[in-house]
Structure formats: C-alpha cells, structure tokens
C-alpha positions, 0 to 999 in steps of 0.5 A: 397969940394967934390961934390956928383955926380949921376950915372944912373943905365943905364949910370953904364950897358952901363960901364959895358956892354962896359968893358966887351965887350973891354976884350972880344975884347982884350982876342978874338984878342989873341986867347985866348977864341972865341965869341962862347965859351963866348957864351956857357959859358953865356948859362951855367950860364942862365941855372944854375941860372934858376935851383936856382931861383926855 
C-alpha cells in the first residue's frame, strides 16, 4: 500500500537550497565558474525579472 507523505514548502527550499549549493561546490572545485561569477549572473537574472514584473 502506497502511503501518502507531506513535504513542506521549507523542507523542499532547504533541498533544493542544498542541491544547488552541493553543484556550485563540485563546478567551483573543478574551476569551472568561481562564487563570484554565479554571483553576477544571480544579479543579472534579479534584475531582468524586476524589469518584467513591471
């Protein structure tokens, strides 16, 4: 018998927050972007999705 089971919306940030972080670390460790690149590309993308809520 299959048993429903209920996920938070916090528990599925904290998942999510922690599988992006884990593929950061790994892309970071083979030098393939730097913290400070995913940085500027997360205040690019801030900026755009300001510019088309209004």
């Amino acid at each position: 018998m299959k048993e429903d089971k209920k996920v938070s919306w916090e528990d599925i940030a904290w998942s999510n927050m922690y599988s992006i972080e884990a593929l950061m670390n790994i892309l970071e460790d083979k030098g393939l972007i730097t913290k400070q690149e995913v940085l500027g590309e997360l205040q690019k993308l801030k900026v755009e999705h300001h510019k088309d809520m209004n």
